[in-house]
CHARMM-style PDB file with segment names, atoms N, HN, CA, C and O in Angstrom:
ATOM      1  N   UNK     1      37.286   6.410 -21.070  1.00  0.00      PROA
ATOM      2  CA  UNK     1      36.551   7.668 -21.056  1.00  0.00      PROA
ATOM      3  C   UNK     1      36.312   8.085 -19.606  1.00  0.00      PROA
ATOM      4  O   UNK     1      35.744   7.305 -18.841  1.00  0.00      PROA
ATOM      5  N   UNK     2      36.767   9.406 -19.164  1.00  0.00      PROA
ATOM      6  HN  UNK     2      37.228  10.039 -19.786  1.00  0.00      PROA
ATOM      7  CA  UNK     2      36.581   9.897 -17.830  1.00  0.00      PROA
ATOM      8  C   UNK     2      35.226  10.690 -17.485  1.00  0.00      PROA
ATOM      9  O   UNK     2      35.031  11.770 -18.042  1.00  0.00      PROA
ATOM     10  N   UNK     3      34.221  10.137 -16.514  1.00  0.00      PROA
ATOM     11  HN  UNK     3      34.379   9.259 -16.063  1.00  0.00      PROA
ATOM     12  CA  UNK     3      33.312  10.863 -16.394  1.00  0.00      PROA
ATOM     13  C   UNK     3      33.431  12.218 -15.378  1.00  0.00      PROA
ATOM     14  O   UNK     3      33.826  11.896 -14.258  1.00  0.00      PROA
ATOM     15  N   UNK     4      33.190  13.558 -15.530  1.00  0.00      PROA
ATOM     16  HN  UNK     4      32.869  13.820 -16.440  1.00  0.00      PROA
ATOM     17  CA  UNK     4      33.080  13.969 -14.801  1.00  0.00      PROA
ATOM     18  C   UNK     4      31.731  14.550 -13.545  1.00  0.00      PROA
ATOM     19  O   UNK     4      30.523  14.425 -13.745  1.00  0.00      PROA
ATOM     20  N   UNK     5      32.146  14.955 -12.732  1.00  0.00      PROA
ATOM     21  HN  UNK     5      33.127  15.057 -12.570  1.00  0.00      PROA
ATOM     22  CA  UNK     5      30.546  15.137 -11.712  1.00  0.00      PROA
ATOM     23  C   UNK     5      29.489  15.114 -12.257  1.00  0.00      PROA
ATOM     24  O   UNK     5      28.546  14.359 -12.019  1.00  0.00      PROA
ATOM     25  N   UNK     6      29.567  15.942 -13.031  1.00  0.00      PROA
ATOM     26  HN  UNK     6      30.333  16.555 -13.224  1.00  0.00      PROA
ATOM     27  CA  UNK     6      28.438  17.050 -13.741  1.00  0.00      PROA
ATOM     28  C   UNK     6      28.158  16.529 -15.084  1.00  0.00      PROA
ATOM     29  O   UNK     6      27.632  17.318 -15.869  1.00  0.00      PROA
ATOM     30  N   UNK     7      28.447  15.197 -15.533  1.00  0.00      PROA
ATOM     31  HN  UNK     7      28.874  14.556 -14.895  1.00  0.00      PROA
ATOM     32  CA  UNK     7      28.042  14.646 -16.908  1.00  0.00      PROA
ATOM     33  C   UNK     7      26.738  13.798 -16.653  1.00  0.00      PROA
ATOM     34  O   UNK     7      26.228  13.167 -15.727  1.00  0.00      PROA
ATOM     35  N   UNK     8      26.425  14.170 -18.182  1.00  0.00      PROA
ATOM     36  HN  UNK     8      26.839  14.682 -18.934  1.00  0.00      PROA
ATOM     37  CA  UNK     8      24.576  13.320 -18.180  1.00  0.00      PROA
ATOM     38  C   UNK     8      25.242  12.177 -18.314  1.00  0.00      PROA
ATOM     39  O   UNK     8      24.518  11.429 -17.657  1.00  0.00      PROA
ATOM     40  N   UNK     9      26.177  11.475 -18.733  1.00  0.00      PROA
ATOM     41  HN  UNK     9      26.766  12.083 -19.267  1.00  0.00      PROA
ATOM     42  CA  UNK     9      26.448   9.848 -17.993  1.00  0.00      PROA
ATOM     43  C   UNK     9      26.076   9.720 -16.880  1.00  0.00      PROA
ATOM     44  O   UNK     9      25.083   9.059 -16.575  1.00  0.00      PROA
ATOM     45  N   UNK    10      26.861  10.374 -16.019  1.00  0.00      PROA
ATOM     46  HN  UNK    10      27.668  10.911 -16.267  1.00  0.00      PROA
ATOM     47  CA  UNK    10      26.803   9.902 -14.528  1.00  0.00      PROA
ATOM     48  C   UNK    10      25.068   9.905 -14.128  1.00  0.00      PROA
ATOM     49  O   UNK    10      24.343   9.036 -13.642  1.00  0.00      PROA
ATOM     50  N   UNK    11      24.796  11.409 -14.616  1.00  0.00      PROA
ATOM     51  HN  UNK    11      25.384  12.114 -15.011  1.00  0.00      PROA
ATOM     52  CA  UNK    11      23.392  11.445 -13.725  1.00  0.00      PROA
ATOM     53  C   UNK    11      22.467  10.222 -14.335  1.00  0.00      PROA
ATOM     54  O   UNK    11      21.841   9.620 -13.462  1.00  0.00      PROA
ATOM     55  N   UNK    12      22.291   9.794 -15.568  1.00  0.00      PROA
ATOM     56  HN  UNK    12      22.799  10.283 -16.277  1.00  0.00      PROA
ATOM     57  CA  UNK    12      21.474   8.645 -16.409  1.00  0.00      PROA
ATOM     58  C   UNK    12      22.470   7.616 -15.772  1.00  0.00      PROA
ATOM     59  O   UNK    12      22.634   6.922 -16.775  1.00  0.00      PROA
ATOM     60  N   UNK    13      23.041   7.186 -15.070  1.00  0.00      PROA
ATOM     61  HN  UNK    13      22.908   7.750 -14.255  1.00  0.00      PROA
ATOM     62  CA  UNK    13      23.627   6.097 -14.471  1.00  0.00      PROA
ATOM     63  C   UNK    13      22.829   5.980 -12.899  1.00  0.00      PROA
ATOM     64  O   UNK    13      22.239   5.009 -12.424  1.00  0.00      PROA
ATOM     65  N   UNK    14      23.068   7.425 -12.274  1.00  0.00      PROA
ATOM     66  HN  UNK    14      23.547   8.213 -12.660  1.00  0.00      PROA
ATOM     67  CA  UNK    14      22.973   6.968 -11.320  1.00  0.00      PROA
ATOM     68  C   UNK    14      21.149   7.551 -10.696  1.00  0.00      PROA
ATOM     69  O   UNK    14      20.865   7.709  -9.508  1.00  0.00      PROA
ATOM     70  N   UNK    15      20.039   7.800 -12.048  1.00  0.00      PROA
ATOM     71  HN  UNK    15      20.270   7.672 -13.013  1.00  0.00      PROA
ATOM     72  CA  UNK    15      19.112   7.395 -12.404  1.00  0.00      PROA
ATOM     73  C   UNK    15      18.788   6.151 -12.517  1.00  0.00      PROA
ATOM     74  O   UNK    15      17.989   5.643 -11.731  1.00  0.00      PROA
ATOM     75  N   UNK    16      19.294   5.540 -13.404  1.00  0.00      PROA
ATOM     76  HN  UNK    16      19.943   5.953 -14.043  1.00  0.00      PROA
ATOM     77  CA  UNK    16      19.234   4.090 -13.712  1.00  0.00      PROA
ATOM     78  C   UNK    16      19.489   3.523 -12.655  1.00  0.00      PROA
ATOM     79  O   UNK    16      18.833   2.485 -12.737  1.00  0.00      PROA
ATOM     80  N   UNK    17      20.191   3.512 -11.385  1.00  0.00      PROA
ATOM     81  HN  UNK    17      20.724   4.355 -11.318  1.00  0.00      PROA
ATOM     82  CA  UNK    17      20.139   2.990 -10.061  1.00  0.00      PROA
ATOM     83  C   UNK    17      19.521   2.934  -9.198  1.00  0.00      PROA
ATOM     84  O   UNK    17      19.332   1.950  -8.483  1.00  0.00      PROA
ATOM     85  N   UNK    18      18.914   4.407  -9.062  1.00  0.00      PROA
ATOM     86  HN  UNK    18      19.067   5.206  -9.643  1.00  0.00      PROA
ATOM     87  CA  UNK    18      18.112   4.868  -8.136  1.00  0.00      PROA
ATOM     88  C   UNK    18      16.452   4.404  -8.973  1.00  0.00      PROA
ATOM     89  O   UNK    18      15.467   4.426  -8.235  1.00  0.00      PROA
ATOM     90  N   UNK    19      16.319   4.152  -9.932  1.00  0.00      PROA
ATOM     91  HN  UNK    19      17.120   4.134 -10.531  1.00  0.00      PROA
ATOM     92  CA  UNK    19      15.263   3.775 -10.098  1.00  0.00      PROA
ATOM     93  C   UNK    19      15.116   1.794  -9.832  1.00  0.00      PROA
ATOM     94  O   UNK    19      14.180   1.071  -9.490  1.00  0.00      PROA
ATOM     95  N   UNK    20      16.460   1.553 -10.177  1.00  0.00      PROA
ATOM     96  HN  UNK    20      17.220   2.141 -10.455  1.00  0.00      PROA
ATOM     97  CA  UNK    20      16.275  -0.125  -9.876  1.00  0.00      PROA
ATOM     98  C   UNK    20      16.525  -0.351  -8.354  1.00  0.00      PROA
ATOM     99  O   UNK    20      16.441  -1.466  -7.839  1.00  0.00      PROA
ATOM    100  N   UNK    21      16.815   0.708  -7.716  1.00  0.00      PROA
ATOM    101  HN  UNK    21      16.883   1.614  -8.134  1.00  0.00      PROA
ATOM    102  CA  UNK    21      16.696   0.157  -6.271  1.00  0.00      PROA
ATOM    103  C   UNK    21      15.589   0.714  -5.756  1.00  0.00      PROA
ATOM    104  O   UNK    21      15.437   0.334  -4.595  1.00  0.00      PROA
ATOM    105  N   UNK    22      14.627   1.560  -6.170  1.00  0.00      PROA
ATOM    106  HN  UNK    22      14.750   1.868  -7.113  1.00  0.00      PROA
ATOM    107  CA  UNK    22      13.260   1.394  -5.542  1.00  0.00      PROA
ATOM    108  C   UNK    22      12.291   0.721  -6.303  1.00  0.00      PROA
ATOM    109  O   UNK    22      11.202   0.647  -5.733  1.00  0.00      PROA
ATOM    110  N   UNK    23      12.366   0.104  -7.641  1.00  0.00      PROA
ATOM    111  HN  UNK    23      13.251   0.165  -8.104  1.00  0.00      PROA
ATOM    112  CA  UNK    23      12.058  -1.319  -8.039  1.00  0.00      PROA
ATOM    113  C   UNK    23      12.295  -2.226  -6.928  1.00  0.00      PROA
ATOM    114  O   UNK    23      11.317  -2.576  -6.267  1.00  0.00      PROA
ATOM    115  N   UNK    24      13.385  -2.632  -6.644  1.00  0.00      PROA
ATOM    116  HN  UNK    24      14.179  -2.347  -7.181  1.00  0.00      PROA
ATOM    117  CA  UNK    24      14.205  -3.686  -5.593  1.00  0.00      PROA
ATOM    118  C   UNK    24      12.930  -3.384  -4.501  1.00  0.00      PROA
ATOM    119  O   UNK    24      12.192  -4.349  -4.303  1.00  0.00      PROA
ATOM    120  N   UNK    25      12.612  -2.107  -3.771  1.00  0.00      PROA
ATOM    121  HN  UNK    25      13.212  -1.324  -3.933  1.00  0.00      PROA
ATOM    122  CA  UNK    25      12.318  -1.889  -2.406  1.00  0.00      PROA
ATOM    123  C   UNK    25      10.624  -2.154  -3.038  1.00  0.00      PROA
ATOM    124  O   UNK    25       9.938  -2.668  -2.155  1.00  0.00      PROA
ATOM    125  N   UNK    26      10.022  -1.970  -4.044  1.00  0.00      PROA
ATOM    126  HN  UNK    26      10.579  -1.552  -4.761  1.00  0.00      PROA
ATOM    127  CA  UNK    26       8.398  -2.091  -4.062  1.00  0.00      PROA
ATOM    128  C   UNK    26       8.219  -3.249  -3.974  1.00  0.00      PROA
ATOM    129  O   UNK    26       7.464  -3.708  -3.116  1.00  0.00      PROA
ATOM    130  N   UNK    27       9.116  -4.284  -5.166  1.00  0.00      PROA
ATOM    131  HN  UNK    27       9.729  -3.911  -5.862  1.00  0.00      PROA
ATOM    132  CA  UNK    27       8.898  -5.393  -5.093  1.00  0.00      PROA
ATOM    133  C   UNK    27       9.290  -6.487  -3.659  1.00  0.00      PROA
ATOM    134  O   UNK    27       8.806  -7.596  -3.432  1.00  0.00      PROA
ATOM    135  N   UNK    28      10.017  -5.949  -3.083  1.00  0.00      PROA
ATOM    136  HN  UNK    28      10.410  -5.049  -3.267  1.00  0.00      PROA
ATOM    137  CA  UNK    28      10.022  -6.496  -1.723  1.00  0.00      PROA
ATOM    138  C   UNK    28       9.538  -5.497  -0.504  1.00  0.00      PROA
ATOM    139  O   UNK    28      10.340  -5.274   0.404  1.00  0.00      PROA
ATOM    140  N   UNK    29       8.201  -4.882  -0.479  1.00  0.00      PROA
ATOM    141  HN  UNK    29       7.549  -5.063  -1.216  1.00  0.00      PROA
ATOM    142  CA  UNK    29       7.152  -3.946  -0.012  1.00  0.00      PROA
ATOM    143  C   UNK    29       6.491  -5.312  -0.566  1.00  0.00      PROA
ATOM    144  O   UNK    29       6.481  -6.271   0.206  1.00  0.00      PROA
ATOM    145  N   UNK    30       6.005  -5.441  -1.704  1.00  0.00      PROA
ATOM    146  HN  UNK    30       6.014  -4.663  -2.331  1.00  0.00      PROA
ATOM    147  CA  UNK    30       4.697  -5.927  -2.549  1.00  0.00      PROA
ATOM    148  C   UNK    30       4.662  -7.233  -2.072  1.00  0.00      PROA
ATOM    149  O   UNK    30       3.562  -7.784  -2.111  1.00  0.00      PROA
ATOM    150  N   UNK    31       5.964  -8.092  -1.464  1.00  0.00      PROA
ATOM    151  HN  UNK    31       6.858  -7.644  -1.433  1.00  0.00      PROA
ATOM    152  CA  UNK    31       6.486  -9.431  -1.111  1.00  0.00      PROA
ATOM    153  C   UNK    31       5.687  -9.685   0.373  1.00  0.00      PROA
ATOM    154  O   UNK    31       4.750 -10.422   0.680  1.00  0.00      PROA
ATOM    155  N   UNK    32       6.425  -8.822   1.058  1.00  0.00      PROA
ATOM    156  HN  UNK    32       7.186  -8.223   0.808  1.00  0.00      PROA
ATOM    157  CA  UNK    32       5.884  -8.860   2.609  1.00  0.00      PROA
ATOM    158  C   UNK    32       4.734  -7.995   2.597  1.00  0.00      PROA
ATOM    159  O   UNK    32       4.993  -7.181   3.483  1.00  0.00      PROA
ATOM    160  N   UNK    33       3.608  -7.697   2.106  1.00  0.00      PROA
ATOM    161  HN  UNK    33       3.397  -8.358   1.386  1.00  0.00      PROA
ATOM    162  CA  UNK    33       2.380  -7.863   2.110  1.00  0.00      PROA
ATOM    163  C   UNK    33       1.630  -8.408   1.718  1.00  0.00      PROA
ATOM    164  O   UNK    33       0.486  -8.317   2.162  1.00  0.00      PROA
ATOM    165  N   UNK    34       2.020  -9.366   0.519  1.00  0.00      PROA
ATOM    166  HN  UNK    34       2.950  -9.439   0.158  1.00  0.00      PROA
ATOM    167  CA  UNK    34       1.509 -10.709   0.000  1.00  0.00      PROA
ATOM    168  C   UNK    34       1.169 -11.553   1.183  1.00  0.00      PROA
ATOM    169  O   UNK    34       0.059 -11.702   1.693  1.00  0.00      PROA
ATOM    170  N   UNK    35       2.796 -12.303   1.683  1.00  0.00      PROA
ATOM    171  HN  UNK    35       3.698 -12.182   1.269  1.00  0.00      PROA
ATOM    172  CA  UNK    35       3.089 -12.887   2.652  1.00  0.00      PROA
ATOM    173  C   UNK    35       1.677 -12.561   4.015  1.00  0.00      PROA
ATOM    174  O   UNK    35       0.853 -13.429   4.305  1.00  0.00      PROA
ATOM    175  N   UNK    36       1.705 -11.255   4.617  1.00  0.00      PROA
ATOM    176  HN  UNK    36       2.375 -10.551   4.381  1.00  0.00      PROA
ATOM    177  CA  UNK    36       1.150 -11.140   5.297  1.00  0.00      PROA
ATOM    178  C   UNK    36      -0.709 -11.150   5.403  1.00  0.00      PROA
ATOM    179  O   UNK    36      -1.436 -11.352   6.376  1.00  0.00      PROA
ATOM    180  N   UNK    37      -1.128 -10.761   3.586  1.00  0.00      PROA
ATOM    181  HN  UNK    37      -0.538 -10.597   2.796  1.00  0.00      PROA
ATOM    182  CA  UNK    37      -2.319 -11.306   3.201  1.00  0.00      PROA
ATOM    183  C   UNK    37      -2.409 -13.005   3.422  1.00  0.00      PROA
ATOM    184  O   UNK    37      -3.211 -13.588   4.152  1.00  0.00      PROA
ATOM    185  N   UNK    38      -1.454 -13.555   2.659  1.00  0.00      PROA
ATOM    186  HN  UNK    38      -0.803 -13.081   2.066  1.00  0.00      PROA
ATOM    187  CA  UNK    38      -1.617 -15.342   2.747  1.00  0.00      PROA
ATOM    188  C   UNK    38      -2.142 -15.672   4.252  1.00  0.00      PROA
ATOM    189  O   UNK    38      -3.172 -16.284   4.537  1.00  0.00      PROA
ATOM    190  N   UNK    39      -1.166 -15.108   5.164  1.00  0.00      PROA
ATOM    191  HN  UNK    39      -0.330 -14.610   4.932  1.00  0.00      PROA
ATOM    192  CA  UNK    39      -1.288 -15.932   6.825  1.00  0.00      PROA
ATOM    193  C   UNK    39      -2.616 -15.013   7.612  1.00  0.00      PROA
ATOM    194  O   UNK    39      -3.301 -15.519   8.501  1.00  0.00      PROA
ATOM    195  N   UNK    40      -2.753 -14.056   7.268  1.00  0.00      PROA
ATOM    196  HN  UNK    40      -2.197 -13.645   6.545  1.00  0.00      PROA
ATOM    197  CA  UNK    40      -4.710 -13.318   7.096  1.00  0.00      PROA
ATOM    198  C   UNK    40      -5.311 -14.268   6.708  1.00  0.00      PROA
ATOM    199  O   UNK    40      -5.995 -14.677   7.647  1.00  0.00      PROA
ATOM    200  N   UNK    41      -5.536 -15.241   5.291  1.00  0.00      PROA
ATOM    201  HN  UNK    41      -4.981 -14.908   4.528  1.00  0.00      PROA
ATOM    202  CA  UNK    41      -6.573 -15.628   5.192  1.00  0.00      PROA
ATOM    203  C   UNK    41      -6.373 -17.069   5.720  1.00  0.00      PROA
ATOM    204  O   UNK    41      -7.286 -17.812   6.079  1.00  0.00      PROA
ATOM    205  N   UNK    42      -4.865 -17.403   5.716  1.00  0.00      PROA
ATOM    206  HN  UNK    42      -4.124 -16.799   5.424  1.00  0.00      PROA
ATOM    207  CA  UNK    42      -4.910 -19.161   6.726  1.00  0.00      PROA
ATOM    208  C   UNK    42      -5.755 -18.919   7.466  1.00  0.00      PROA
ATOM    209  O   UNK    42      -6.897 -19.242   7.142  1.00  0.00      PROA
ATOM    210  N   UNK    43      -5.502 -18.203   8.850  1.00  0.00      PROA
ATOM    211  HN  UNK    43      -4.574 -17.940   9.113  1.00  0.00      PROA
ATOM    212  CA  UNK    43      -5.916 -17.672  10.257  1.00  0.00      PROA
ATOM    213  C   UNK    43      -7.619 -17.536   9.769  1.00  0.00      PROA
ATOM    214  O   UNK    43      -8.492 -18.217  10.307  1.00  0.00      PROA
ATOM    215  N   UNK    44      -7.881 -16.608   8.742  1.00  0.00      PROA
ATOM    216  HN  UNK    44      -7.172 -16.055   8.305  1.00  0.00      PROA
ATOM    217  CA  UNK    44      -9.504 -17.220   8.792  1.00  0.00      PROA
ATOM    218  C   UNK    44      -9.910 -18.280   8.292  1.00  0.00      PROA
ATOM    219  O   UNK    44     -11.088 -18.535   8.544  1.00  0.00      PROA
ATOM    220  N   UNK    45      -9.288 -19.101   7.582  1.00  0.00      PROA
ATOM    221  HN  UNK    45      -8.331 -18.894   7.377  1.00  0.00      PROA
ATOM    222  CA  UNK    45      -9.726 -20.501   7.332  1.00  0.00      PROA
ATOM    223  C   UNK    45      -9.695 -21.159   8.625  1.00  0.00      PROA
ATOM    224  O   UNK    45     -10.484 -22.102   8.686  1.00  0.00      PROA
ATOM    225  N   UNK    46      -8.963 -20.928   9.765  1.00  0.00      PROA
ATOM    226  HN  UNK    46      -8.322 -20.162   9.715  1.00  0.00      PROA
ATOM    227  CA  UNK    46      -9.043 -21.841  10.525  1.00  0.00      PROA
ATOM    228  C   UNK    46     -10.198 -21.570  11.372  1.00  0.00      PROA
ATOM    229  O   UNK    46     -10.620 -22.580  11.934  1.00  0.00      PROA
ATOM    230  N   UNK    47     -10.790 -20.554  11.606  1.00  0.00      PROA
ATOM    231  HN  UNK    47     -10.446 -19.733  11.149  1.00  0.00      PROA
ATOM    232  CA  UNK    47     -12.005 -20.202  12.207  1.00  0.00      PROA
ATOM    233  C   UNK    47     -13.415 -20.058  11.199  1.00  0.00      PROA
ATOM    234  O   UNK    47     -14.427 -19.470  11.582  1.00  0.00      PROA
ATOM    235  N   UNK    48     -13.246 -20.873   9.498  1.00  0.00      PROA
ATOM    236  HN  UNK    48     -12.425 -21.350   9.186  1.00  0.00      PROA
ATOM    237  CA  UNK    48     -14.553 -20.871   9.151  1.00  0.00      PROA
ATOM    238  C   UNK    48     -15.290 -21.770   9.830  1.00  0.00      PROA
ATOM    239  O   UNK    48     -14.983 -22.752  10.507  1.00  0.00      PROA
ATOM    240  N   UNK    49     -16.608 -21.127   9.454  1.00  0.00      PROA
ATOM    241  HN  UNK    49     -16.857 -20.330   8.904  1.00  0.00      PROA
ATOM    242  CA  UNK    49     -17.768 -21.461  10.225  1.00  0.00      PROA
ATOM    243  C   UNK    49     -18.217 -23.207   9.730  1.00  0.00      PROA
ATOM    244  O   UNK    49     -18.540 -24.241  10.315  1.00  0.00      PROA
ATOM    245  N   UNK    50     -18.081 -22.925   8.847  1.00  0.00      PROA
ATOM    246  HN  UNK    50     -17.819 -22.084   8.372  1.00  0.00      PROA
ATOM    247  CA  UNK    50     -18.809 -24.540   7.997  1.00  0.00      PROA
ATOM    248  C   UNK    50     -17.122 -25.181   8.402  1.00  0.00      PROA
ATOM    249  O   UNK    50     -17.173 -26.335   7.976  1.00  0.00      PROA
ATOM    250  N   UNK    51     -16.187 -25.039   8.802  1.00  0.00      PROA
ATOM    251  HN  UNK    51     -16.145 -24.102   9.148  1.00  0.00      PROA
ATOM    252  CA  UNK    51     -15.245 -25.895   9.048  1.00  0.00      PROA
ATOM    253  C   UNK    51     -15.420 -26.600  10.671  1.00  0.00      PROA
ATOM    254  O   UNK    51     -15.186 -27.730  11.100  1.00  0.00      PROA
ATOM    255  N   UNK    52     -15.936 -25.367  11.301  1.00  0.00      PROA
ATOM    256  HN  UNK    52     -16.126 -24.449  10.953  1.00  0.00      PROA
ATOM    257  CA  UNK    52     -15.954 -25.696  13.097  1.00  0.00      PROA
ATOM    258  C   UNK    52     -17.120 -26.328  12.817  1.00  0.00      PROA
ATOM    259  O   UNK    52     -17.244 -27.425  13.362  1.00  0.00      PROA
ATOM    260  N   UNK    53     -18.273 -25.853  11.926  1.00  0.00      PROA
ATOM    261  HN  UNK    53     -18.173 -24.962  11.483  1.00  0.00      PROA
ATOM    262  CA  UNK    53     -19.259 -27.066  12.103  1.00  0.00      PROA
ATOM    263  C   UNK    53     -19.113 -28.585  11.987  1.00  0.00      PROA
ATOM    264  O   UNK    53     -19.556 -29.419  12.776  1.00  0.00      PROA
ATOM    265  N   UNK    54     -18.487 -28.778  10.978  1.00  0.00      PROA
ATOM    266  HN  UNK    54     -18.127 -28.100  10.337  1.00  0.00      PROA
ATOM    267  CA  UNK    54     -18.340 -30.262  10.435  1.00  0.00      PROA
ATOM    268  C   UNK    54     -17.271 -31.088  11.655  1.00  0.00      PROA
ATOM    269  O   UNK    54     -17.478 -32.166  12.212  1.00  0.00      PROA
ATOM    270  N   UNK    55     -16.137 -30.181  11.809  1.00  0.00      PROA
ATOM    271  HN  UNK    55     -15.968 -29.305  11.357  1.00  0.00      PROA
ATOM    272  CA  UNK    55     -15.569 -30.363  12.519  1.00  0.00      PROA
ATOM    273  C   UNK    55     -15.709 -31.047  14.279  1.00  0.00      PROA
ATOM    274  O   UNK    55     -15.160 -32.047  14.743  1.00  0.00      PROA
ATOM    275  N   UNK    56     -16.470 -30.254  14.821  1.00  0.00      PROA
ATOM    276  HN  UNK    56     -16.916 -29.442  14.444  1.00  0.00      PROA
ATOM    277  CA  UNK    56     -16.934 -30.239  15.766  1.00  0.00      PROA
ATOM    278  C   UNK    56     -18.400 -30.748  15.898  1.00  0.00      PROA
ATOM    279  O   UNK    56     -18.973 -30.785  16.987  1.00  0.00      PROA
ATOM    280  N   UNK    57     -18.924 -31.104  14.831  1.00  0.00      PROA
ATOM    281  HN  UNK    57     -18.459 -31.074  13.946  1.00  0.00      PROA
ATOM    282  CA  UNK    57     -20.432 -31.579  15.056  1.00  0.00      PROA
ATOM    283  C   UNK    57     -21.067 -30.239  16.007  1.00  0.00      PROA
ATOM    284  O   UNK    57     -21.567 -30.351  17.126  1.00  0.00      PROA
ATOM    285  N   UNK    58     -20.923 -29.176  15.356  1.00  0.00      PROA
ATOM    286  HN  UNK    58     -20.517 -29.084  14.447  1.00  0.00      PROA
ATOM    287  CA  UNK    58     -21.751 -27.872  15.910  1.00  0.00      PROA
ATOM    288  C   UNK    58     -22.913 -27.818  14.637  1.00  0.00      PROA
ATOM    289  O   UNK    58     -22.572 -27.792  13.454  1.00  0.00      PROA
ATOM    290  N   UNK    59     -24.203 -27.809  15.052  1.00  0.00      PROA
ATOM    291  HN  UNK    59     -24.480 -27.830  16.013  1.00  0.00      PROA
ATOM    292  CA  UNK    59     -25.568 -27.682  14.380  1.00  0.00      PROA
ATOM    293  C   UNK    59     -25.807 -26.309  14.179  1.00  0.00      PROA
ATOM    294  O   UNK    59     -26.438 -26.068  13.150  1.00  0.00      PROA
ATOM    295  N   UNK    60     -25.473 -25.304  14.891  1.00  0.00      PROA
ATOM    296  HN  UNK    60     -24.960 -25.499  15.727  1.00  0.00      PROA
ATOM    297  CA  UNK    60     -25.905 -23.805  14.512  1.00  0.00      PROA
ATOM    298  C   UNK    60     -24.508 -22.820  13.835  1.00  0.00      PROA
ATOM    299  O   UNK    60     -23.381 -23.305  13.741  1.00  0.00      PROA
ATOM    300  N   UNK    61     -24.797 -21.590  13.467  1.00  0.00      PROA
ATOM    301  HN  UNK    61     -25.713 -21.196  13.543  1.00  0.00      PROA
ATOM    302  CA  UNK    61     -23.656 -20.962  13.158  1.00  0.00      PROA
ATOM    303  C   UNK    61     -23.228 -20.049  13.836  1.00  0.00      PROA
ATOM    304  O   UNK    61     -24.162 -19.254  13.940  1.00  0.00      PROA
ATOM    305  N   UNK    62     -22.054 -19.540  14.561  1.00  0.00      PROA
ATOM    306  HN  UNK    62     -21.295 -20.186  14.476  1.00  0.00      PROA
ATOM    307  CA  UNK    62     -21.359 -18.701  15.526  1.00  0.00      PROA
ATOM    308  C   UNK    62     -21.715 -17.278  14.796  1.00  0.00      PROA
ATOM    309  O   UNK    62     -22.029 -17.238  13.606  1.00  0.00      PROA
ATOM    310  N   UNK    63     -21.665 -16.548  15.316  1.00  0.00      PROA
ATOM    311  HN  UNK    63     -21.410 -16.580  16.283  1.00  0.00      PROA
ATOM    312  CA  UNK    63     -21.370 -14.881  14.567  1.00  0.00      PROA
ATOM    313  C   UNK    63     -19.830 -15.241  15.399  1.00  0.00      PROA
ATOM    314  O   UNK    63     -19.565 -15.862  16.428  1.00  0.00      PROA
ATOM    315  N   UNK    64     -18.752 -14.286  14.068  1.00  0.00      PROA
ATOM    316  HN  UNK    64     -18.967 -13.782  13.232  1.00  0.00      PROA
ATOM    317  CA  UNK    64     -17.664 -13.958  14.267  1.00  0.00      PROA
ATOM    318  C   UNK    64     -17.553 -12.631  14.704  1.00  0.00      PROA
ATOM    319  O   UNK    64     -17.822 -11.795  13.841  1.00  0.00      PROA
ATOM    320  N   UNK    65     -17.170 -12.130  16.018  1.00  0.00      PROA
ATOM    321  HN  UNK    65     -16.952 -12.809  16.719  1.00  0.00      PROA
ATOM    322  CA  UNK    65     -16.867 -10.948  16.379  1.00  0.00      PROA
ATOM    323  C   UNK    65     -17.270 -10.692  17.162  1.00  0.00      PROA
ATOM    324  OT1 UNK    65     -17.062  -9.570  17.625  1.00  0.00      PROA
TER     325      UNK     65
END
């Protein structure tokens, strides 16, 4: 069967593409901001307060900022 330009095949095909490749692009959007939340909250785990205390035998609590 020959499609031509202008057939609702083609366009529901190349719908069906254009919608799974910005699927493809959210879900790897949604990936590398995960990613970049996770190493946000490492980075503040490594500066909690009750961690530098115990840690360090510090008796009072820092303000952060």
């Amino acid at each position: 069967m020959e499609i031509n330009s202008s057939s609702p095949q083609l366009e529901t095909i190349l719908v069906a593409r254009l919608s799974r490749k910005q699927e493809i692009e959210e879900v790897d959007t949604f990936q590398k901001q995960l990613l970049a939340l996770q190493t946000l909250k490492e980075s503040f785990q490594l500066f909690d307060t009750r961690k530098l205390r115990g840690r360090f035998g510090i008796s009072r609590e820092f303000p952060i900022g």
